[in-house]
C-alpha positions, 0 to 999 in steps of 0.5 A: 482360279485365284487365291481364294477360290473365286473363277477367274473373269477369263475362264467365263465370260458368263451370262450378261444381265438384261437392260431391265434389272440393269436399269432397276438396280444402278438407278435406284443405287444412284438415288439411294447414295445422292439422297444420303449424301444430299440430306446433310447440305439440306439440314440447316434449310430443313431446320429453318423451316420445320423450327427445331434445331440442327443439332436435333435434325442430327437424328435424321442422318444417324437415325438413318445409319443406325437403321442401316446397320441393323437392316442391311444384312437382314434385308439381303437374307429375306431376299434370299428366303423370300425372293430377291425381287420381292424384297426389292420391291418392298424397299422400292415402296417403302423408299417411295413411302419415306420420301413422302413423309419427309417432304410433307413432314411440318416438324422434326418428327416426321423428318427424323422418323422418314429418314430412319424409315429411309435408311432402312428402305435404302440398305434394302434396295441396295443389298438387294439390287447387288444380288439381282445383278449377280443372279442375273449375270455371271463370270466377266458379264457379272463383274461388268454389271457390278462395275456399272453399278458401283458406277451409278453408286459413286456418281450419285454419292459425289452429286448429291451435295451438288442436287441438293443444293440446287434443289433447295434454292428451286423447289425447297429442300421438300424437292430433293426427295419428291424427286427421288421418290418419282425415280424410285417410283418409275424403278418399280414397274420396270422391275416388275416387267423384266426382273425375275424372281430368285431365291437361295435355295440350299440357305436356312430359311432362318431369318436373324431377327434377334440379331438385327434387334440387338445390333438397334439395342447395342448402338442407339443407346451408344448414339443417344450417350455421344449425342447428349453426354456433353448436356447431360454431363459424362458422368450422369446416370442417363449417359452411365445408363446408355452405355451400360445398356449398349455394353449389354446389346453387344454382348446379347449379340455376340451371344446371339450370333454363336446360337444363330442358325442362320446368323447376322455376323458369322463369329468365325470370320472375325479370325480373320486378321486382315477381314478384321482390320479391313472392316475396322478401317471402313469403320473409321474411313466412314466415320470421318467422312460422314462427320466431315461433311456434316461439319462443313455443311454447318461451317459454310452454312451458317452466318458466323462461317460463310453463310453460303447458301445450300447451292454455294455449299455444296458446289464447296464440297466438289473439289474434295469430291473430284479429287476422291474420284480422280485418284480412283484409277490409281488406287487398285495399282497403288495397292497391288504394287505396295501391299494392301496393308501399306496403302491403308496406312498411306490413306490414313496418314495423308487423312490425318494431316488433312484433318490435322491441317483444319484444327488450325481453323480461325475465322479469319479463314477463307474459303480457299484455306480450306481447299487443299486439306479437304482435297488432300484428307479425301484423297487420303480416305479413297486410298484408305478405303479402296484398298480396305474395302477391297481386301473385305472380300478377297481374303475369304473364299467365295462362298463366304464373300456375302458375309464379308461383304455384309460385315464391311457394309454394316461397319460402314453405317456405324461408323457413320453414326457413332462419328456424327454423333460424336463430332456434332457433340464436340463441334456444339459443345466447345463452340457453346463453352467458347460463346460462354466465354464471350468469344465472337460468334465467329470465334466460337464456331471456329473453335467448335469446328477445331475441336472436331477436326481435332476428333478426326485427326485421332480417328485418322491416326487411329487408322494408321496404326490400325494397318498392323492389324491387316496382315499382309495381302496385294489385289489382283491387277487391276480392271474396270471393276477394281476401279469402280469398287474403289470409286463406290467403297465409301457407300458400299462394298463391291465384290471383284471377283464373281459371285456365285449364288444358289437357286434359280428364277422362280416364276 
């Protein structure tokens, strides 16, 4: 047995999961995270052709974190009450339903509204999938099927700027997601065929929906305030009002939770020094690198950058995308050798100088100046992560390893909202203030991606010093499954130790 009450892979070699439920969950995982990463190389295409501008196009990524962060741990408690296949399916349909929206939508409304429908469709399929696998499995043959699925999860994050791109330029950016609804689609029948259904039957059949609705009540507010503060003015009534109004949504879910039956967050957990300063480092890890790859779509994409197209900007974004997946094998042993604590501060660091390294963006830049920040800022967020990531769930005991997971996997979501949101605000104000002040256009974007960078320098650095927080803790040696949570730790959290769950199949 480990530390924290977890059986060991080697005292059961457990149950192995059956080629259907295999299919159906690593699939629609690799669909899911090449869709979210794919939607930010799209926008500037989806812009031109539905006439709004980019800047309210932002909604179609936050929209879908913001949705995300209120569902996903709701998603896997339904699945528990109600059944995991059940549920899945749901989130199969609806995702089939939103693609469908979006690549007929004439207009922002229908993109925006898809995504944020997509996001909650996406946070259903891959809580869900996570626990079929685990259900269906056990001991070391659980983990082997938590390691394919962690697998498919990087592959598809790492690939979809790249199919995005290609897509854009051969069948329209409406492509991406006609695709990705056939994918999801086929997943169905193959699910219904060969997935049993499971409940949890020793859980409250209490389902927190309070909870869910101020977690939307506490960050769409704050969304909408980082969003518009710059043009409504940071002292405004509306600004004023939004943060007054997500202040008390936070405070109505702390309250919330402490009466729930069955609650979102279990308050308890958060005396956890090192939980705590885990998920505050997905929080921030998440933040930079989804800010940081909205930026650069619209750096590289717009004629006062590069004015690449979407195929050129996504092949731009590979080699900070290899080199994240290429220090993977070494994250694990880096941890384990140096402490958790200490390879957190390491990642944020190396971030920060990355990060630091692009506020000195001009626009006499070339592309090849931006190569080795962004490959050493996205090595340093993979080693920041994995190991933040990792330690979310090996620090508490087994029968809590679902809270912590679903804690971490809803800090990743508002992370990425609330840094988009923040850093698409610096990046068109400050480039607007330096076009005001007659500056070229290149010049001005320039300034506006240096504002940024300068944003993600401080969140980075924010990190570092967050370490303290941790506490100390060293992993477990490493296997195939430390290595595959570490390579999907930027998309969602993977246990690496065997789950146990209650209840049967249930015909």
């Amino acid at each position: 047995m480990s530390a924290t009450g977890h059986e060991t892979p080697a005292a059961d070699a457990g149950r192995t999961a059956g080629r259907g439920v295999l299919f159906a969950a690593c699939v629609s995982a690799l669909v899911v995270n090449a869709n979210t990463s794919a939607v930010t190389i799209l926008l500037p295409a989806i812009s031109a052709d539905v006439g709004a501008p980019v800047s309210v196009l932002q909604w179609a990524v936050t929209g879908y974190m913001l949705v995300g962060a209120a569902v996903i741990v709701t998603a896997g408690a339904l699945g528990d009450v109600f059944g995991r296949r059940k549920i899945f399916l749901g989130g199969l349909l609806l995702f089939v339903a939103s693609c469908a929206l979006i690549a007929l939508s004439t207009g922002p409304a229908g993109v925006i509204g898809g995504r944020m429908i997509q996001g909650a469709a996406g946070s259903t399929i891959l809580a869900c999938g996570m626990s079929l696998l685990s259900v269906a499995s056990s001991g070391a043959g659980q983990l082997r099927a938590i390691t394919l699925w962690g697998a498919a999860s990087a592959v598809g994050a790492a690939i979809g700027p790249l199919v995005g791109g290609v897509l854009v330029g051969t069948t329209g950016w409406q492509g991406l997601f006609w695709i990705d609804a056939a994918i999801a689609a086929a997943c169905i029948p193959v699910t219904m065929r060969t997935v049993a259904e499971s409940r949890d039957t020793a859980r409250s059949r209490s389902i927190d929906v309070l909870g869910t609705v101020l977690v939307a009540v506490a960050l769409v507010p704050l969304v909408l305030a980082l969003s518009e503060g710059a043009d409504w003015g940071w002292v405004s009534a509306p600004t004023i009002g939004c943060l007054v109004v997500s202040v008390l949504g936070g405070a109505g879910f702390v309250a919330a939770e402490r009466r729930a039956a069955a609650p979102l967050v279990d308050l308890r957990l958060l005396r956890n020094r090192v939980l705590v300063g885990s998920t505050i480092a997905i929080l921030l890890v998440a933040g930079v690198i989804n800010a940081l790859m909205y930026l650069l779509s619209l750096y590289f994409q717009d004629p006062a950058g590069f004015g690449m197209t979407a195929l050129e900007a996504g092949l731009a974004t590979l080699p900070a995308a290899a080199a994240m997946i290429a220090v993977t094998p070494l994250i694990t042993p880096l941890a384990v050798k140096i402490g958790s604590r200490q390879a957190v501060a390491l990642g944020f660091a190396m971030a920060a100088a990355g990060a630091g390294f692009l506020i000195l963006v001009t626009a006499g830049w070339s592309y090849a100046t931006f190569v080795i920040p962004l490959m050493v800022l996205a090595i340093g967020l993979g080693f920041a992560n994995g190991p933040a990531s990792s330690a979310s769930t090996a620090v508490v005991p087994a029968d809590q390893v679902g809270q912590a997971s679903g804690i971490s996997n809803m800090a990743r979501y508002v992370g990425g909202s609330l840094a988009v949101a923040a850093a698409s605000t610096v990046f068109a104000s400050v480039s607007e203030q330096h076009r005001t002040a007659g500056e070229q256009a290149g010049d001005a974007l320039a300034a506006g991606l240096s504002g940024a960078a300068l944003l993600l320098t401080l969140m980075s650095l924010g990190g570092v010093a967050l370490a303290l927080l941790m506490g100390r803790h060293h992993g477990e040696p490493p296997g195939a499954v430390h290595r595959a949570a570490a390579a999907a730790a930027t998309s969602h959290t993977i246990p690496t130790q065997p789950v146990a769950h209650s209840g049967g199949a249930a015909a």
